[in-house]
RODO-2510 file (C-alpha; in nm, 4 decimals, decimal comma):
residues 237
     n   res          X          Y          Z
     1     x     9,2895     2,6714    13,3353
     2     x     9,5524     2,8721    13,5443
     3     x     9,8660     2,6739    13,4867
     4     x     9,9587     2,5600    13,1528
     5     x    10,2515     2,3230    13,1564
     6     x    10,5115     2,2904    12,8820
     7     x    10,8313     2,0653    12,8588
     8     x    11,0683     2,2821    13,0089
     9     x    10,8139     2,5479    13,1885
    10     x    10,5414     2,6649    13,3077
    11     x    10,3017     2,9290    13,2192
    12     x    10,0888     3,0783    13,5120
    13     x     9,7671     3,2681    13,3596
    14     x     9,5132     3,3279    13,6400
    15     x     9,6303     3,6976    13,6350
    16     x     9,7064     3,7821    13,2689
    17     x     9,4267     3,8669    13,0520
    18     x     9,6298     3,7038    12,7561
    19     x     9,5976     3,3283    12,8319
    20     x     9,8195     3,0591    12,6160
    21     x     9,7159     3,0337    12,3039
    22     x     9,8173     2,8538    11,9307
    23     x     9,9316     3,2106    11,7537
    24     x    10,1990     3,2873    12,0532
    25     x    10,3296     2,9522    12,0938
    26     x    10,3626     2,8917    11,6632
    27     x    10,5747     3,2284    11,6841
    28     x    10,7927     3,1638    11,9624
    29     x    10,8454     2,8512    11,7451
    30     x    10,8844     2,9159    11,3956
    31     x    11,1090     3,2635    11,4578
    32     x    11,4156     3,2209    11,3838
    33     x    11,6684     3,4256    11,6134
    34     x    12,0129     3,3849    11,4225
    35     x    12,2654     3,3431    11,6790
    36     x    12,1801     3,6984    11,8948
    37     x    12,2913     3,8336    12,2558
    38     x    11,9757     4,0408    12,2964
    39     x    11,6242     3,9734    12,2686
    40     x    11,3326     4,2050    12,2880
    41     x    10,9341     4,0708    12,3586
    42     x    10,7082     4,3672    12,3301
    43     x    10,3247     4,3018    12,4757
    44     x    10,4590     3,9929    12,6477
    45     x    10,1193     3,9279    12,8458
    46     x    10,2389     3,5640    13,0165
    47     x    10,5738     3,5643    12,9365
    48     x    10,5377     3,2929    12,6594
    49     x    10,7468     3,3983    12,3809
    50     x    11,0311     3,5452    12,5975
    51     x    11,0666     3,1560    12,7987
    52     x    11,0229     3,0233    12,4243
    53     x    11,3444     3,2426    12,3334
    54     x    11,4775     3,1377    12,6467
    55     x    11,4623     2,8052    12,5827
    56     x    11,5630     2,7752    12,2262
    57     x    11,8229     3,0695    12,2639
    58     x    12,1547     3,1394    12,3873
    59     x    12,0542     3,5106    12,3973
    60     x    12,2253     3,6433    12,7567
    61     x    11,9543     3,9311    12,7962
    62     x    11,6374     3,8591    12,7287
    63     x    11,3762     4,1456    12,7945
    64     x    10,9763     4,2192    12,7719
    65     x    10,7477     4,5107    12,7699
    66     x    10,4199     4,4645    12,9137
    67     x    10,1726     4,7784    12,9938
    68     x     9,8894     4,6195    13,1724
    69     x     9,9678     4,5641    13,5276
    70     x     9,8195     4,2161    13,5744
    71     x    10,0276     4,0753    13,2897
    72     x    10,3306     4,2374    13,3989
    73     x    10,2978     4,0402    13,7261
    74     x    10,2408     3,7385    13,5338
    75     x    10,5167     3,7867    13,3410
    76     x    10,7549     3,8626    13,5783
    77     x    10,6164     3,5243    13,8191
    78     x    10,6306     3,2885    13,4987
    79     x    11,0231     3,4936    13,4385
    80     x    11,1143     3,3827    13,8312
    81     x    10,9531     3,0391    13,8140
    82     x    11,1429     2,8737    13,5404
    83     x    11,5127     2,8332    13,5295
    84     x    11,6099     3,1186    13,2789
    85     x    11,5271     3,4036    13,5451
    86     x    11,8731     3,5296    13,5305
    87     x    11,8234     3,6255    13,1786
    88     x    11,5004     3,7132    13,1716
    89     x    11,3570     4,1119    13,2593
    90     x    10,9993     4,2674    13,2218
    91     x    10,9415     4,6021    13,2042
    92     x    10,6284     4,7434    13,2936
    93     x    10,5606     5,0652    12,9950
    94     x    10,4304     5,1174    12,6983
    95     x    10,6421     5,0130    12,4196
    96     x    10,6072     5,3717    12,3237
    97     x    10,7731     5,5409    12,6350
    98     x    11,0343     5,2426    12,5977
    99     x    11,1172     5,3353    12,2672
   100     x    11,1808     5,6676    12,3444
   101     x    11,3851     5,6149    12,7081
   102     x    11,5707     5,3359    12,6034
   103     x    11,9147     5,3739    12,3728
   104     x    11,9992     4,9779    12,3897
   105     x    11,9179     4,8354    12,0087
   106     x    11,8176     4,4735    12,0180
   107     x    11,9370     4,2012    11,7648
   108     x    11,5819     4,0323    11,7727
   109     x    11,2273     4,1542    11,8681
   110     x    10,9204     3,9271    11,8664
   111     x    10,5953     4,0144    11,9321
   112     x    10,2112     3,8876    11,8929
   113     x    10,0538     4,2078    11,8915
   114     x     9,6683     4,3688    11,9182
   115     x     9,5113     4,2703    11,6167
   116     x     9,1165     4,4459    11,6585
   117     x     8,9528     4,7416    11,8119
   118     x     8,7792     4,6358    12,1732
   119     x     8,4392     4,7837    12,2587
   120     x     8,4050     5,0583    12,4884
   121     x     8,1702     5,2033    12,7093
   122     x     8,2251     5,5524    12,8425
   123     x     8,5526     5,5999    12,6751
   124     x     8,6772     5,3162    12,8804
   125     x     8,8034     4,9566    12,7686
   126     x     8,6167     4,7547    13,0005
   127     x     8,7486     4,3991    12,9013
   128     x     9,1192     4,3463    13,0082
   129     x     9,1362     4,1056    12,7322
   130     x     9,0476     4,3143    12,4750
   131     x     9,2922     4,5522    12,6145
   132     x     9,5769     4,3400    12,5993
   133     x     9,4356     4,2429    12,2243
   134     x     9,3059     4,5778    12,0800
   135     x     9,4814     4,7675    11,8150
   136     x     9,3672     5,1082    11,9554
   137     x     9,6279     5,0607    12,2268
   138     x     9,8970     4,9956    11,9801
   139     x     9,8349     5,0623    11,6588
   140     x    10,0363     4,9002    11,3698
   141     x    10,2299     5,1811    11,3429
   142     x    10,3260     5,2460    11,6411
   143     x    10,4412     4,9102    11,6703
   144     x    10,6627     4,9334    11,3741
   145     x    10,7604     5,2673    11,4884
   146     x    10,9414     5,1482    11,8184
   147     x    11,0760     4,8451    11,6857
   148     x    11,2543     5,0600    11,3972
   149     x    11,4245     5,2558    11,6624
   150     x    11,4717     4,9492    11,9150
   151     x    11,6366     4,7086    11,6491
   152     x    12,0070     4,6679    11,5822
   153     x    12,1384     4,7723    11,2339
   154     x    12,1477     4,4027    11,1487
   155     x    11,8828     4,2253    11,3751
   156     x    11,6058     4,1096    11,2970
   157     x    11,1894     4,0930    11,4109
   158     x    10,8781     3,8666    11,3964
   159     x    10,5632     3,8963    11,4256
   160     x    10,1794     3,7020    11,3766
   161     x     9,9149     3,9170    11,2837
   162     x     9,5698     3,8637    11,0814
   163     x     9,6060     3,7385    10,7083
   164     x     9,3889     4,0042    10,6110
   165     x     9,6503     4,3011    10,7618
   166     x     9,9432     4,1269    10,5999
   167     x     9,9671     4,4331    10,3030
   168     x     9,8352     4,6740    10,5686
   169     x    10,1222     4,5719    10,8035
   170     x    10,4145     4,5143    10,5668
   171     x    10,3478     4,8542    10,3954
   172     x    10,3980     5,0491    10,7313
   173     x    10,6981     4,7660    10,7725
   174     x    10,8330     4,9853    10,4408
   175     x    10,7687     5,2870    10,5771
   176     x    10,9394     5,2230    10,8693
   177     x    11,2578     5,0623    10,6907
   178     x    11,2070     4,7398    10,7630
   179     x    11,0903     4,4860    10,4725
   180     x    11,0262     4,0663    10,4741
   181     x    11,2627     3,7768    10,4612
   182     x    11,0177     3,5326    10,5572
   183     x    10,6689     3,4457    10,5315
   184     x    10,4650     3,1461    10,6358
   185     x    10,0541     3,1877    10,6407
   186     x     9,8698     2,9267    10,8106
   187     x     9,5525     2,7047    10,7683
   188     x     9,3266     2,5933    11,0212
   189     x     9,3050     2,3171    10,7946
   190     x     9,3644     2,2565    10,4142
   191     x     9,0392     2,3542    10,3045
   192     x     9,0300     2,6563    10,5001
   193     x     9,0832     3,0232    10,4484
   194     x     9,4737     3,1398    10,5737
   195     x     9,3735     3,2898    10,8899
   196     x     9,6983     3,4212    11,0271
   197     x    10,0598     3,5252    10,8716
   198     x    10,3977     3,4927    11,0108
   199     x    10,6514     3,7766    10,9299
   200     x    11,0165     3,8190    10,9866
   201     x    11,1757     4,1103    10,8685
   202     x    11,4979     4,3152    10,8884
   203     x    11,6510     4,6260    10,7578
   204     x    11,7699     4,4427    10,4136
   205     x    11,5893     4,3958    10,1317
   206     x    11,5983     4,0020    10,0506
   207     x    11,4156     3,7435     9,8429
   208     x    11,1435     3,6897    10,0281
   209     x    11,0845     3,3039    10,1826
   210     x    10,7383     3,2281    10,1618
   211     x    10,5637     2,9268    10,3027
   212     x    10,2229     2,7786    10,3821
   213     x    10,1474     2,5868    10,7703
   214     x     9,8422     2,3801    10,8056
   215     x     9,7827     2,2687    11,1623
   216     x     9,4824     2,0204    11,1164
   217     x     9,4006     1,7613    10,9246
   218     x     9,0833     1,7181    11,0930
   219     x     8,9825     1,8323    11,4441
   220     x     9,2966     1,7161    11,6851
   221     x     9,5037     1,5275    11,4371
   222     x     9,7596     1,7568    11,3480
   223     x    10,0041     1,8153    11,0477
   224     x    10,3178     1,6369    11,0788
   225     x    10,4889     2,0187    10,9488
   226     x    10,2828     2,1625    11,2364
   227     x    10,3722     1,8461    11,5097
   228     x    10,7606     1,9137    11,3894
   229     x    10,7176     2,2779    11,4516
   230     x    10,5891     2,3206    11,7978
   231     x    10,7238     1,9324    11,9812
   232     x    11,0039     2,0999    12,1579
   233     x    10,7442     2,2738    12,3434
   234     x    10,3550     2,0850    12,3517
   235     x    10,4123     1,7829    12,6671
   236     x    10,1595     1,5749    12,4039
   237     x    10,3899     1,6274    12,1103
***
């Protein structure tokens, strides 16, 4: 599928190796940017969660960081196509060189980032999928790293990685200054293992609001939590 349509845009997706999928569309719609002017979407790949801030956002700058070239074209079509292009900017860099060229400080960053290590052959990451998904690329740390020196004193950041990284993840979160305020992990269904976890986190230490999502209750009859969650986007929902 090239085209995905949503209710107030499209997503284009013959170029980008990242195609539309369920963990970037749940965080563009359970984060919760608190009344912000700036928003930051590092590895945007299609563009997805920056139009999802767009739409659900007064934000007046709204920017992106994608490395790989084909997704930075997509991004910056999907950006022109829909009817938030004046707030809407993708660079094309690593989040790394960003980082360290930038001095603007964002009051939100969001980002679904590379969660495994892609095969190579030669030295060379031959998949452009696994590029745009491997952790080799970006490591954790890295991540955390920019995003510590990118974030405003009071702003805050999202993420969805693996379950199984959440420790991993929020102890280089610590390291890096930056500790939870919320946390949802989601089901496949109830009787499933929590396959992914949702993280926002800031500079202040807060209770910590934890939560559970289960999409399914059997194959394409969804959670009413789940249909509540994502309607403003899904045509079907």
């Amino acid at each position: 599928m090239n085209s995905f349509d949503f209710k107030k845009f499209t997503i284009q997706q013959d170029k980008s190796a990242m195609k539309v999928g369920t963990d970037g569309v749940l965080l563009g719609a359970w984060a919760y940017p608190n009344d912000v002017n700036s928003i930051l979407d590092i590895g945007s790949g299609t563009g997805i969660l920056s139009l999802q801030m767009a739409q659900r956002t007064f934000a007046e700058v709204i920017d992106a960081v994608e490395i790989e070239a084909d997704s930075f074209e997509q991004t910056v079509e999907n950006f022109e196509q829909s009817e938030w292009g004046d707030r809407l900017f993708c660079y094309h860099s690593s989040i790394q060189d960003f980082a360290n060229e930038i001095d603007d400080k964002y009051g939100f960053i969001i980002s679904n980032p590379p969660f495994f290590s892609a095969p190579y052959k030669n030295g060379i990451i031959e998949d452009k999928r696994a590029l745009a998904r491997q952790a080799d690329k970006l490591s954790f740390d890295e991540l955390l790293s920019a995003v510590s020196k990118l974030l405003s004193k009071n702003g805050e950041c999202a993420f969805i990685i693996p379950y199984k990284s959440e420790n991993i993840f929020l102890g280089l979160a610590k390291i890096n200054g930056l500790f939870p305020n919320r946390v949802t992990r989601v089901r496949g269904v109830k009787s499933s293992q929590i396959k992914r976890s949702m993280l926002q986190l800031s500079f202040k230490k807060a209770e910590v609001k934890f939560s559970e999502l289960i999409i399914e209750i059997e194959r394409h009859k969804y959670t009413q939590d789940y249909i509540d969650l994502v309607k403003e986007f899904y045509l079907k929902m």
